[in-house]
TORLO-579087 format. One line per 10 residues: number of its first residue (from 1); their letters; for each residue x, y negated, z negated of C-alpha. Coordinates in steps of 0.1 Angstrom, whole numbers, always signed. Example, Ala and Ser with C-alpha at 12.3 -4.5 7.8 and 13.67 -1.06 7.14 Angstrom:
2
1	as	+123 +45 -78 ~ +137 +11 -71 .
END
This chain:
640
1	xxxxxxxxxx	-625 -272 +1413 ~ -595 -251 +1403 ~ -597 -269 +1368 ~ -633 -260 +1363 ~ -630 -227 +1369 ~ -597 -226 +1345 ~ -620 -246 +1321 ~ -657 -219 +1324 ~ -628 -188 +1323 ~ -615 -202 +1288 .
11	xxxxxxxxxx	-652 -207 +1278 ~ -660 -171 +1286 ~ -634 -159 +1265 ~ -639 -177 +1236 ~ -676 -168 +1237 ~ -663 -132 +1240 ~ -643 -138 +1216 ~ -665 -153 +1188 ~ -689 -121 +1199 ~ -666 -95 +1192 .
21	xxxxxxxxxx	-654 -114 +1157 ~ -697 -113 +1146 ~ -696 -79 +1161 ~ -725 -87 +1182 ~ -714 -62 +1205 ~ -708 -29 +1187 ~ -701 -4 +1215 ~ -683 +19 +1183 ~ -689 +31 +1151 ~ -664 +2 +1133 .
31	xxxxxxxxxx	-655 -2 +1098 ~ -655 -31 +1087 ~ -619 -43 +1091 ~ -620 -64 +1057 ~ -630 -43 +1033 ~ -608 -29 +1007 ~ -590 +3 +1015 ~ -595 +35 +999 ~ -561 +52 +991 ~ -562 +84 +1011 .
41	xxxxxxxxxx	-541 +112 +996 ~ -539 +134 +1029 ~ -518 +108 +1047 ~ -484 +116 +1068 ~ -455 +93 +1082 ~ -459 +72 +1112 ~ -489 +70 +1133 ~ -510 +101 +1124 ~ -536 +82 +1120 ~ -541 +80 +1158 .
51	xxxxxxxxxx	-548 +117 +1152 ~ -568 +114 +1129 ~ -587 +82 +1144 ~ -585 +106 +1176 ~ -603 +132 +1164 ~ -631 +116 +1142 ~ -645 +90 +1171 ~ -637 +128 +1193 ~ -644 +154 +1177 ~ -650 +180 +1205 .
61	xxxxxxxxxx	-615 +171 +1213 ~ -603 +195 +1183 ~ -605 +230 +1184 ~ -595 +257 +1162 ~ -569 +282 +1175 ~ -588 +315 +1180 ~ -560 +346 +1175 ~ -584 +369 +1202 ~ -591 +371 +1237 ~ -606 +337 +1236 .
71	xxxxxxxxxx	-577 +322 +1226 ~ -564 +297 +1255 ~ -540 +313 +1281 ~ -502 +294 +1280 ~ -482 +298 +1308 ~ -452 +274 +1297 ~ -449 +265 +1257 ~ -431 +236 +1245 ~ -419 +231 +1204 ~ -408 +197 +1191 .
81	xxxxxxxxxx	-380 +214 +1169 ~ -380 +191 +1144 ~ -412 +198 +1133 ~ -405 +234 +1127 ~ -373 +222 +1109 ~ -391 +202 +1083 ~ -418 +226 +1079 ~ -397 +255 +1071 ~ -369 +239 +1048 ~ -393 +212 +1025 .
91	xxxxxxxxxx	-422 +206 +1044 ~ -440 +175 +1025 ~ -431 +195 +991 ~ -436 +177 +957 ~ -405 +184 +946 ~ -370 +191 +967 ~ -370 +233 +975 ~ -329 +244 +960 ~ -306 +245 +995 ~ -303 +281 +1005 .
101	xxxxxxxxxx	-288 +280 +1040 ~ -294 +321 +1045 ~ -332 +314 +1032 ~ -335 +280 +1049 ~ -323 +294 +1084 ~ -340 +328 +1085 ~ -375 +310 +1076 ~ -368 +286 +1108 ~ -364 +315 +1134 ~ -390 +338 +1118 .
111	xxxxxxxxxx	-415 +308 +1121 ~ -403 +307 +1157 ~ -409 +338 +1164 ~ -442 +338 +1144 ~ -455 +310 +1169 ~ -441 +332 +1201 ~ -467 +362 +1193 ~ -490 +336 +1182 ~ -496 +319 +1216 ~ -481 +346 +1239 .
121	xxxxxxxxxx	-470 +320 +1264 ~ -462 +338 +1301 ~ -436 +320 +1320 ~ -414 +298 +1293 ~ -408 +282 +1262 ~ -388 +248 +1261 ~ -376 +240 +1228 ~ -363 +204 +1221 ~ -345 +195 +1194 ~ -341 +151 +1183 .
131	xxxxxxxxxx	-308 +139 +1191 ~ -295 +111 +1196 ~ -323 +86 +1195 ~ -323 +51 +1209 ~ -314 +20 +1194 ~ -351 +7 +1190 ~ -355 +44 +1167 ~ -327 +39 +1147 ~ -342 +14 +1128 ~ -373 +34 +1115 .
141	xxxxxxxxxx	-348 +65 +1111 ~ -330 +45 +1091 ~ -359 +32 +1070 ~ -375 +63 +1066 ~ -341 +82 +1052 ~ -336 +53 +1027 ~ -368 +55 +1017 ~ -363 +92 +1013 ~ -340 +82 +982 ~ -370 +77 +961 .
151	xxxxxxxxxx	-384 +112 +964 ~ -360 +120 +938 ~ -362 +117 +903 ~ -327 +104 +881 ~ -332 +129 +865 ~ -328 +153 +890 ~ -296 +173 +894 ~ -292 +171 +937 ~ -263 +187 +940 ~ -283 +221 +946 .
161	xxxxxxxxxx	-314 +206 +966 ~ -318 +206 +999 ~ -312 +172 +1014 ~ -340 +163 +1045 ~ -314 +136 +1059 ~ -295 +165 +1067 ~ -319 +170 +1097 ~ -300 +144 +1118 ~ -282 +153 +1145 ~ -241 +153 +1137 .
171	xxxxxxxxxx	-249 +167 +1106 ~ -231 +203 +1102 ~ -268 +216 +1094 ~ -281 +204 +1129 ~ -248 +218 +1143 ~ -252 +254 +1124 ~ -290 +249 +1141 ~ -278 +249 +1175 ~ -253 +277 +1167 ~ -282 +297 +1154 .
181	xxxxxxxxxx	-304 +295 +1175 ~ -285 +297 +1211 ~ -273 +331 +1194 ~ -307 +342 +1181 ~ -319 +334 +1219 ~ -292 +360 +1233 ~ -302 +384 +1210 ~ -340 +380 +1223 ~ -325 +384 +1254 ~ -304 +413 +1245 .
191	xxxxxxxxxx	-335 +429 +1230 ~ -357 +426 +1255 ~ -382 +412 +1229 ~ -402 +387 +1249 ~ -406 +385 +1287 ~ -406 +346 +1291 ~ -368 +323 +1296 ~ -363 +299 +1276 ~ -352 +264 +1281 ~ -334 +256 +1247 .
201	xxxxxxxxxx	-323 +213 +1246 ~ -303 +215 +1212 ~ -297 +179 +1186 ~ -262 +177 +1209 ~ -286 +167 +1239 ~ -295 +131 +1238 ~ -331 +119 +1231 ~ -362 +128 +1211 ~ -376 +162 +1211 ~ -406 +150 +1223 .
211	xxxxxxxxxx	-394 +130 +1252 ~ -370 +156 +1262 ~ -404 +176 +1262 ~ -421 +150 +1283 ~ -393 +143 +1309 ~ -391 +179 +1315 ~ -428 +179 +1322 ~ -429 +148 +1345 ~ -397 +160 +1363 ~ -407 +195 +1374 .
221	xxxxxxxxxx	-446 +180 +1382 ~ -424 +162 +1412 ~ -402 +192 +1419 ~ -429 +218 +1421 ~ -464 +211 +1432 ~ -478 +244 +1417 ~ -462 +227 +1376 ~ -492 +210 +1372 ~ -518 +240 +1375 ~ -501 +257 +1349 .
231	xxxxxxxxxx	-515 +253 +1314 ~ -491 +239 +1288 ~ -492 +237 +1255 ~ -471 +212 +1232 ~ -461 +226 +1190 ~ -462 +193 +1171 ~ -470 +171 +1146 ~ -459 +139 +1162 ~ -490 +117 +1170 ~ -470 +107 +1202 .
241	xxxxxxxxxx	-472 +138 +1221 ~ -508 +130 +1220 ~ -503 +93 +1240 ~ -473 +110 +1263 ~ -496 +139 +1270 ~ -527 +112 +1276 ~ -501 +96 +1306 ~ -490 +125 +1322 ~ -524 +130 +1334 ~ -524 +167 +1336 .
251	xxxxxxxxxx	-557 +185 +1330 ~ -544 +212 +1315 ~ -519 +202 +1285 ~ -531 +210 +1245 ~ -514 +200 +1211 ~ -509 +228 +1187 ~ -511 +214 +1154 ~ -503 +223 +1121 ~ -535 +217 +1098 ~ -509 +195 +1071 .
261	xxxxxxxxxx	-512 +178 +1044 ~ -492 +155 +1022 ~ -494 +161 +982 ~ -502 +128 +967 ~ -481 +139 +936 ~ -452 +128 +962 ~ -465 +92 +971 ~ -469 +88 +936 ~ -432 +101 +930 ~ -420 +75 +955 .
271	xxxxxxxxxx	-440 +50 +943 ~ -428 +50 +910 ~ -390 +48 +918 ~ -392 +26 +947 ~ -414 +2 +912 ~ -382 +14 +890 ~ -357 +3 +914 ~ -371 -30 +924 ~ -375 -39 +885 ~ -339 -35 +883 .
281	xxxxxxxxxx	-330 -52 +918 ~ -293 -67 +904 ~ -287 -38 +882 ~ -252 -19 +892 ~ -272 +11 +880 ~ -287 +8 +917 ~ -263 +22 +940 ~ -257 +52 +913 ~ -263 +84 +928 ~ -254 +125 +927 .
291	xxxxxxxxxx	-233 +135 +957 ~ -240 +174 +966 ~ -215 +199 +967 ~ -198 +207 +1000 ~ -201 +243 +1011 ~ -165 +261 +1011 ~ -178 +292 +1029 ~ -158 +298 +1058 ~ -167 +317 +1090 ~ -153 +317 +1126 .
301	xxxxxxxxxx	-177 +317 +1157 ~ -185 +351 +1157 ~ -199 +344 +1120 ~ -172 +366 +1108 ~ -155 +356 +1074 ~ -121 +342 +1083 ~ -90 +339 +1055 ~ -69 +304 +1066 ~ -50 +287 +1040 ~ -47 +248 +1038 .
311	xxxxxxxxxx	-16 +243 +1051 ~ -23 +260 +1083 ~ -53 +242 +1086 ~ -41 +210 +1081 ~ -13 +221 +1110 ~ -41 +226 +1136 ~ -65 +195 +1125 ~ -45 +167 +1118 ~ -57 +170 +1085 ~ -95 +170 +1089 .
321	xxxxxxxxxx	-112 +202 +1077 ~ -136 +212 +1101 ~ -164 +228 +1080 ~ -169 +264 +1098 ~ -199 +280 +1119 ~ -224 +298 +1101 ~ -226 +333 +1097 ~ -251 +334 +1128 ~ -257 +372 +1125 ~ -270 +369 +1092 .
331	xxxxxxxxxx	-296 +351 +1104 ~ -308 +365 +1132 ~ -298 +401 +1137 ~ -321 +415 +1108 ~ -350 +393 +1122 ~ -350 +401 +1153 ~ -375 +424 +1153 ~ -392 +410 +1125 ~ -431 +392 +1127 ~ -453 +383 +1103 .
341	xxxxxxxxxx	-489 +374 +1121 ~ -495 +335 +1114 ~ -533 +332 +1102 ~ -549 +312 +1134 ~ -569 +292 +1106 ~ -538 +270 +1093 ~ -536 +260 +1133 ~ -557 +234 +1155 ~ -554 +226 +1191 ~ -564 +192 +1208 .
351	xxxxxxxxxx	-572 +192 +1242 ~ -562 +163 +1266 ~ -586 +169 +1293 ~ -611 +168 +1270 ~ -601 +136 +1255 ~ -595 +121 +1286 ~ -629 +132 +1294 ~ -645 +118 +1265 ~ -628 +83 +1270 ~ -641 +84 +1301 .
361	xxxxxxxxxx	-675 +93 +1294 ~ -679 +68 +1264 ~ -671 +39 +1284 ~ -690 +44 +1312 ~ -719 +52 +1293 ~ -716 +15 +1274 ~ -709 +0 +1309 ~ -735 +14 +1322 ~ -756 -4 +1299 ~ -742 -35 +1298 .
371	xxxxxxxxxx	-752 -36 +1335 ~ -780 -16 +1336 ~ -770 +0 +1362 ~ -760 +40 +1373 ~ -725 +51 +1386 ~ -705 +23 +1372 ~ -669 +35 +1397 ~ -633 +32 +1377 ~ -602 +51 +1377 ~ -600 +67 +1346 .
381	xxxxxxxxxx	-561 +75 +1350 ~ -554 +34 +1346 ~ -581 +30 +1320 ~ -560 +59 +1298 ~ -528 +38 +1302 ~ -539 +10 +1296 ~ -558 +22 +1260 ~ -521 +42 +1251 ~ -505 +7 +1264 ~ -530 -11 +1235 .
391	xxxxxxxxxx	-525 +12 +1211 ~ -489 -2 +1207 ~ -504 -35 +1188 ~ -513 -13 +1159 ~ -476 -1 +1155 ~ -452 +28 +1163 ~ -416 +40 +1161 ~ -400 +10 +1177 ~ -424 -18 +1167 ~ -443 -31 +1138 .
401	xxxxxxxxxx	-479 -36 +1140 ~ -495 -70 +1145 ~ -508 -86 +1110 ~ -544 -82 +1114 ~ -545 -49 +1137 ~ -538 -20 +1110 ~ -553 +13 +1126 ~ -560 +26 +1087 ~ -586 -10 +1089 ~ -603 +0 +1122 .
411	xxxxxxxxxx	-584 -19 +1148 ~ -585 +10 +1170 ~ -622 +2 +1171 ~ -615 -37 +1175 ~ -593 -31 +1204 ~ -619 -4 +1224 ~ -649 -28 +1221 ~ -624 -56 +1235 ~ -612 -35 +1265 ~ -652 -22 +1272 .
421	xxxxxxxxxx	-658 -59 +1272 ~ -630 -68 +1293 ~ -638 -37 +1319 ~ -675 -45 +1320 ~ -667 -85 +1328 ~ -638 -80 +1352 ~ -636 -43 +1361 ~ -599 -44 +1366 ~ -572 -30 +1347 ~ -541 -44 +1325 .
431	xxxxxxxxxx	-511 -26 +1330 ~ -502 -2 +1362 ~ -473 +21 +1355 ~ -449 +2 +1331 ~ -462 -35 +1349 ~ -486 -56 +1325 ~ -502 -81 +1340 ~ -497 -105 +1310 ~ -528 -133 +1315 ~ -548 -98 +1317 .
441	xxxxxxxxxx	-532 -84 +1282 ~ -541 -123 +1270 ~ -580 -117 +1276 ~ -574 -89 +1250 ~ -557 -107 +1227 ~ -579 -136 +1227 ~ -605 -114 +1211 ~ -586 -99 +1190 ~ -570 -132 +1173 ~ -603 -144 +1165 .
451	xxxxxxxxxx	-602 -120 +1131 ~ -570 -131 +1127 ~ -576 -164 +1099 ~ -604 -138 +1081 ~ -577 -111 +1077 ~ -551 -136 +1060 ~ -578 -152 +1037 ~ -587 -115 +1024 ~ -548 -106 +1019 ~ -546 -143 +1000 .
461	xxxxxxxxxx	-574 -131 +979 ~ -565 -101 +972 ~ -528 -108 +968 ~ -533 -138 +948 ~ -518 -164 +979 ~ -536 -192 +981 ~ -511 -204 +1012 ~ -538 -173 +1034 ~ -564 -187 +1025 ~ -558 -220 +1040 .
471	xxxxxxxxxx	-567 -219 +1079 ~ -539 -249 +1082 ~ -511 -232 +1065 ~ -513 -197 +1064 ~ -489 -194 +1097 ~ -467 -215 +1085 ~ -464 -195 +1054 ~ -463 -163 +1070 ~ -435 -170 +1091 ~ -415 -187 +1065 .
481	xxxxxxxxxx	-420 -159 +1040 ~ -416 -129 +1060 ~ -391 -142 +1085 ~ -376 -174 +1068 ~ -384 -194 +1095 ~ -399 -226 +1108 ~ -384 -238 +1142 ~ -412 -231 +1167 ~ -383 -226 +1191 ~ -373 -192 +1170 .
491	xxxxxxxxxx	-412 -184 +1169 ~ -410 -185 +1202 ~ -379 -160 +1206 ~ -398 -134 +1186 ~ -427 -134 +1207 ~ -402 -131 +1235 ~ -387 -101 +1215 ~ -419 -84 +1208 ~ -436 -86 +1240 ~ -404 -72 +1255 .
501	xxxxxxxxxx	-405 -46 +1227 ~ -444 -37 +1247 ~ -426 -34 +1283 ~ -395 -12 +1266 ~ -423 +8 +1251 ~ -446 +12 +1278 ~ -415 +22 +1302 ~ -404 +48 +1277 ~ -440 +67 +1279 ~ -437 +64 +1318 .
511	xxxxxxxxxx	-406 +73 +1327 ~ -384 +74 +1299 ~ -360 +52 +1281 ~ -354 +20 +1297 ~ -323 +13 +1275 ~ -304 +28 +1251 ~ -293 -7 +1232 ~ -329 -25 +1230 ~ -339 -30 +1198 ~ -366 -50 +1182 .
521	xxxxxxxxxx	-345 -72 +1156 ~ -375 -79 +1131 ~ -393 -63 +1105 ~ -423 -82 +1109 ~ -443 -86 +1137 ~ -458 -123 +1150 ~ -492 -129 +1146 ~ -517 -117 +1172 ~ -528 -155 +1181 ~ -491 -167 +1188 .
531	xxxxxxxxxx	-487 -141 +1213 ~ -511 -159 +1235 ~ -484 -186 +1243 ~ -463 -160 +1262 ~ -458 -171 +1301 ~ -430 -144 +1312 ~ -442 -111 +1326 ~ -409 -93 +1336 ~ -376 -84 +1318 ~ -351 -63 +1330 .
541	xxxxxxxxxx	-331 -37 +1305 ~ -298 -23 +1308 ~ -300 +11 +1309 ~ -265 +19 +1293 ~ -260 +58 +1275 ~ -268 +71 +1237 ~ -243 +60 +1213 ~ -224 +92 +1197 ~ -234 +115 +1175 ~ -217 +99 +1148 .
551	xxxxxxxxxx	-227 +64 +1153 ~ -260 +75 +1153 ~ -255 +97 +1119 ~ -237 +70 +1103 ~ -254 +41 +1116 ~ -290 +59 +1099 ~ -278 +77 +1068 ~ -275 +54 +1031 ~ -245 +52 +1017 ~ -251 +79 +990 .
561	xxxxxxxxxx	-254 +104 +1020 ~ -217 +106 +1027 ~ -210 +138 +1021 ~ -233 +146 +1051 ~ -203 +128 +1072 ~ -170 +148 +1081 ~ -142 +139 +1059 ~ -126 +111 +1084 ~ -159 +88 +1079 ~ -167 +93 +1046 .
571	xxxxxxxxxx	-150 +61 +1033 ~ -166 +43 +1061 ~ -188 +22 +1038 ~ -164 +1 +1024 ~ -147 -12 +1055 ~ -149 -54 +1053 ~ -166 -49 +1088 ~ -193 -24 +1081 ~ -205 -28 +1044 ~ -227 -55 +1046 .
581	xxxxxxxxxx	-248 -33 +1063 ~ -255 -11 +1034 ~ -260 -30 +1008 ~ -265 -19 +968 ~ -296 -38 +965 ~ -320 -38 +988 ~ -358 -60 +986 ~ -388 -33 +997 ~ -420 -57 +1004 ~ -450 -36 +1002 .
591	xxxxxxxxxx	-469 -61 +1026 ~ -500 -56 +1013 ~ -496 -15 +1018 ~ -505 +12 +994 ~ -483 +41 +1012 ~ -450 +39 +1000 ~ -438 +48 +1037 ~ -450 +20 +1052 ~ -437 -5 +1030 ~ -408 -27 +1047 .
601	xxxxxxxxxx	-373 -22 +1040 ~ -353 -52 +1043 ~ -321 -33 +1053 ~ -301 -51 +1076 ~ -301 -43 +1112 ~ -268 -19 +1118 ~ -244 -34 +1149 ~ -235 +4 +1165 ~ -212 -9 +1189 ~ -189 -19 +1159 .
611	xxxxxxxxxx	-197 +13 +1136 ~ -182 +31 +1172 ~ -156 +11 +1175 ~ -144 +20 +1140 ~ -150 +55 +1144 ~ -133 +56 +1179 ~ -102 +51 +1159 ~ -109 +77 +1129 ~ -119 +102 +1152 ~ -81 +108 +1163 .
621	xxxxxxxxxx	-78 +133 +1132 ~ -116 +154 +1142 ~ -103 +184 +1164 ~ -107 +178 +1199 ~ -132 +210 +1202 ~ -156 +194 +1172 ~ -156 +162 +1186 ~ -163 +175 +1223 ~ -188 +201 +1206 ~ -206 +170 +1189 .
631	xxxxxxxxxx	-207 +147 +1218 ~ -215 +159 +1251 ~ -241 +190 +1245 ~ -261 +201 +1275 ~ -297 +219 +1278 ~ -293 +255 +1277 ~ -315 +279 +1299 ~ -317 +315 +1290 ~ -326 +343 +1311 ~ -350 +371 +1293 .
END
């Protein structure tokens, strides 16, 4: 009896999933997931286009900001730093702006202050800032700041261009950050310019801005029972803060966005050196590069201009010469007062309750006809975790995305019309909290596998292998070509890894990071079908705490960002131990991708424990003040 039922289960989803693969049940607008891709130009880093999927199958999810008495009342505003770092210093320029710290620094707090008149919030701001990230980011960090390489030009002089891969916590930048604005916040205070505190969790502060941001949230939802009436609104461009907002289930939380775009004179840019580079792939010319110049301006803490001569310096530090803290009245002081009205056009906010709302609407109206019936009961809380919990498949900051679920294809659209299904037949839900039930998660992927032979034979045609296009061997290729493997044993260990890579991620959106080591040791992904021989359903993570500061800036920065480093890790690189891991030439596969940042970087994957080991030992010659300073940063409340 038990076998029959096993055996009519089985049948059900394969007829499911043979439905879903002849779209005979459309409950969305789809694209079809094989036709060729139209380069977009307006395209950013990441997953933004979850936003952008977000808000075309949602559209009265997006709002534009209204600068009147309309505009939405904020009792507590939060700002993912980073994002207002980027924006102000290069943005997504064509070309690199020239690195004027004064100009650079008083464009980052006017823009802060700029957004404080611009929402008015009433109780506080929180302001987080990325630090120290966890191992599982460090990868993508570091891909992304290679990658950055190629926004350059040979011909280029960088010694007098502002660097982006200076926005990395233990640079001296993201230290003169901090510096500035815990003063600039005193002066507020001072001043008597705004009524509001402010909660200020600098780059010395472990974590991501955004999940700083978050665990602040779900912490003071517990502590204070009146938290979660107030309305909050999140500054970012992060398409994240839209699936941590989704599972804090608050009904009052919006995104304030930037309306951004991305010149496609930069992708082209990229494009063209990463084409240069790999032409050349053994040539020494390869690892040539421009160092910048180091800044010799010296000021004391005050950000008064200090006279010390070598020798006494070298007498204090041991030899290491500390580079100085900015001139922090110079960029605040004469902006104090200073606001420029932001134009409310250039801003959108999207509205989580609304979203959640609309979620919850669409699928109950498809439901409801399925069954034909009214009032179709489910909990709309589990049903939004369990979509942010699916929405991993098509890829984030910590994994890559399955082979045949691309978001940019419609696989967003694939995945809703396999959860209505799976709702409407079983009415249950996948994951509760950070628990999966894994033989639920398999009914999902089931469908979803079915497309998988149909995407490979349109990469083989299109990419001229005829291995794709051959339903008997285009696994076999696959893993052999992107992994160099065959062993179904070591198969097996990456499905291990990458379902464990789900439970990490699903923890980190619930309740924060589960562990500071785990790391996803592959570029590629497995393929969606192989996934469905997982058995195991629990793992257990140990917790441990962020690596340093510098482990983190050195274990993320290419080589031909060095001077970034202090002095006693510059020469780092060419330790027998740690070179490998930065080598000269370096394969980039574009993997069937036309956006240069999405292309895979075969770098290898960085061992931290040994780059801190190393640095353990150089540190005896960093002052014990910098290296305190650097290391053990706490959040900062301020009183106004």
């Amino acid at each position: 009896m038990i076998a029959f039922i096993s055996l009519w289960v089985l049948c059900i989803i394969n007829v499911m999933a043979y439905c879903i693969s002849l779209n005979k049940y459309k409950f969305i607008k789809s694209y079809n997931l094989y036709n060729k891709r139209k380069h977009q130009q307006n395209v950013l880093y990441g997953i933004p286009r979850m936003y952008k999927w977000l808000t075309s199958y949602y559209p009265t999810v997006r709002e534009e900001l209204i600068n009147n008495e309309k505009q939405k009342s904020v009792d507590i505003f939060y700002i993912d730093m980073n994002g207002v770092i980027h924006h102000c210093t290069h943005a997504n320029k064509e070309k690199l702006p020239i690195y004027d710290e004064h100009e650079l620094f008083s464009n980052i707090l006017q823009y802060l202050k700029n957004l404080f008149y611009l929402i008015k919030p009433k109780k506080l701001i929180y302001i987080g800032v990325d630090g120290v990230s966890p191992k599982a980011k460090m990868n993508q960090q570091r891909k992304r700041r290679f990658l950055s390489i190629f926004k350059i030009n040979d011909n280029d002089n960088t010694s007098n261009l502002f660097n982006p891969n200076c926005i990395t916590t233990g640079t001296d930048f993201m230290y003169k950050i901090n510096l500035s604005l815990n003063k600039w916040f005193k002066i507020l205070k001072k001043k008597k310019v705004f009524e509001f505190d402010v909660i200020f969790s600098g780059s010395d502060v472990a974590g991501e801005g955004e999940h700083k941001i978050l665990k602040y949230i779900r912490e003071n939802c517990k502590r204070d029972s009146n938290f979660k009436n107030y309305n909050h609104c999140i500054y970012g461009l992060d398409a994240d803060l839209i699936m941590l907002s989704l599972v804090t289930h608050l009904n009052n939380i919006f995104i304030l966005r930037d309306k951004f775009k991305i010149s496609n004179d930069l992708h082209n840019n990229m494009l063209e050196n990463i084409e240069r580079t790999q032409n050349t792939f053994n040539n020494d010319e390869y690892n040539s590069f421009n160092e910048p110049q180091n800044d010799n301006i010296n000021y004391n803490e005050e950000g008064e201009n200090i006279q010390l001569n070598e020798k006494s310096m070298n007498n204090i530090l041991g030899g290491y010469k500390i580079p100085f803290l900015p001139k922090v009245h110079k960029y605040t002081k004469e902006y104090y007062m200073k606001y420029e009205s932001l134009n409310s056009n250039d801003f959108e906010i999207l509205d989580i309750y609304k979203l959640r709302n609309s979620i919850k609407t669409q699928i109950a109206t498809y439901i409801n006809k399925l069954k034909k019936e009214k009032n179709i009961v489910f909990s709309i809380s589990r049903v939004v975790d369990d979509i942010v919990f699916l929405s991993f498949l098509v890829g984030n900051d910590f994994l890559p995305h399955i082979p045949n679920i691309d978001i940019n294809e419609g696989s967003m659209n694939e995945i809703l019309n396999s959860y209505i299904f799976y709702i409407y037949k079983y009415s249950n839900y996948i994951t509760y909290k950070d628990k999966v039930h894994i033989e639920r998660l398999k009914i999902i992927l089931k469908i979803l596998s079915a497309q998988e032979f149909e995407y490979f034979k349109k990469r083989g045609i299109n990419e001229n292998i005829s291995e794709f296009t051959d339903e008997q061997k285009y696994k076999k290729y696959y893993y052999l070509h992107k992994f160099g493997l065959e062993d179904p044993k070591e198969i097996q260990n990456i499905v291990k890894k990458y379902i464990e890579g789900l439970f990490w991620n699903l923890h980190y959106y619930h309740f924060g990071c589960a562990s500071w080591y785990w790391e996803y040791p592959y570029h590629y992904a497995p393929l969606c079908s192989d996934l469905l021989s997982f058995e195991k359903s629990d793992f257990f993570f140990e917790k441990g705490k962020p690596y340093s500061a510098f482990t983190h800036l050195i274990s993320v920065l290419p080589q031909k960002d060095k001077n970034l480093l202090p002095d006693a890790y510059k020469n780092i690189y060419v330790e027998d131990e740690v070179k490998s891991f930065f080598p000269e030439n370096v394969k980039i596969d574009p993997n069937g991708k036309k956006e240069t940042w999405e292309y895979i970087v075969h770098l290898p994957f960085i061992n931290c424990n040994m780059i801190n080991k190393i640095i353990t030992e150089k540190s005896k010659t960093i002052s014990k003040l910098k290296y305190k300073l650097r290391y053990n940063g706490k959040e900062k409340q301020i009183y106004l």
